[in-house]
N, C-alpha and C positions, 0 to 999 in steps of 0.2 A: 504494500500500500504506500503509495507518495503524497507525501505532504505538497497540499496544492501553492504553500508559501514558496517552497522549495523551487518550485518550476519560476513561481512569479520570478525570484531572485535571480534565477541562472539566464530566463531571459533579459534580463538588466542587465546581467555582462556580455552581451554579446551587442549593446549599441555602444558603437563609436563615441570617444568623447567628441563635446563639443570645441570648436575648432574659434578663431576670432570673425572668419569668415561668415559664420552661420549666427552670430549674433546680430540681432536686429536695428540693437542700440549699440554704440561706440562710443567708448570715450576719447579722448586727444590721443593717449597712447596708444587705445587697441587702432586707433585709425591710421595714425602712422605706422605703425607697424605694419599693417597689412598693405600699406601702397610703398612705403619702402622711402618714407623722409621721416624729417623730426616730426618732434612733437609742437617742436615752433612754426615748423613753417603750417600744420594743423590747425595753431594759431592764428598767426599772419591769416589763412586763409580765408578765417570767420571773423576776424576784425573788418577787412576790406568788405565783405559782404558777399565774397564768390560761396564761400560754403556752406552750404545752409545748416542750420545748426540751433540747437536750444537748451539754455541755458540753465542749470539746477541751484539756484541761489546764489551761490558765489561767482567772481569773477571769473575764475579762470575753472568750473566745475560745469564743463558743457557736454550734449553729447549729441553724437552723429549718428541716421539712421545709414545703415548700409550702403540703400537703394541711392539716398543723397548724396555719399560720398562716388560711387558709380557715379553718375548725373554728373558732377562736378571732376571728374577724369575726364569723361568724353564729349565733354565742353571746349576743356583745354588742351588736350588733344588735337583737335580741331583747329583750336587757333593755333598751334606749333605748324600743324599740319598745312593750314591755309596760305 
């Protein structure tokens, strides 16, 4: 006889952890990190007003949704490109 907890548990180790990719929200770091600059230019980027972004009480405690960080690649891209 098997404990039905048993199975629940063992399927739990078989998903993947979650990666910075698959999170929805981002902060300054996980955003940088995943495009491959600082954490300032992260900055810089939502000061000037390209990266869209919103802000958790304090100054520098903002976060970026994924899809916006996307959006704001292949914007700039475009103007390298053009």
């Amino acid at each position: 006889m098997t404990d039905s907890r048993v199975q629940t548990n063992a399927k739990c180790d078989q998903i993947p952890p979650a990666t910075v990719s698959d999170a929805q929200w981002l902060d300054a770091q996980a955003a940088a990190t995943l495009i491959g600059v600082s954490k300032g230019y992260i900055y810089d980027a939502c000061q000037t007003g390209g990266l869209r972004h919103t802000r958790l009480g304090g100054k520098r405690n903002l976060r970026i949704k994924s899809e916006w960080l996307d959006e704001w690649m292949q914007r700039n891209a475009q103007q390298i490109a053009a």
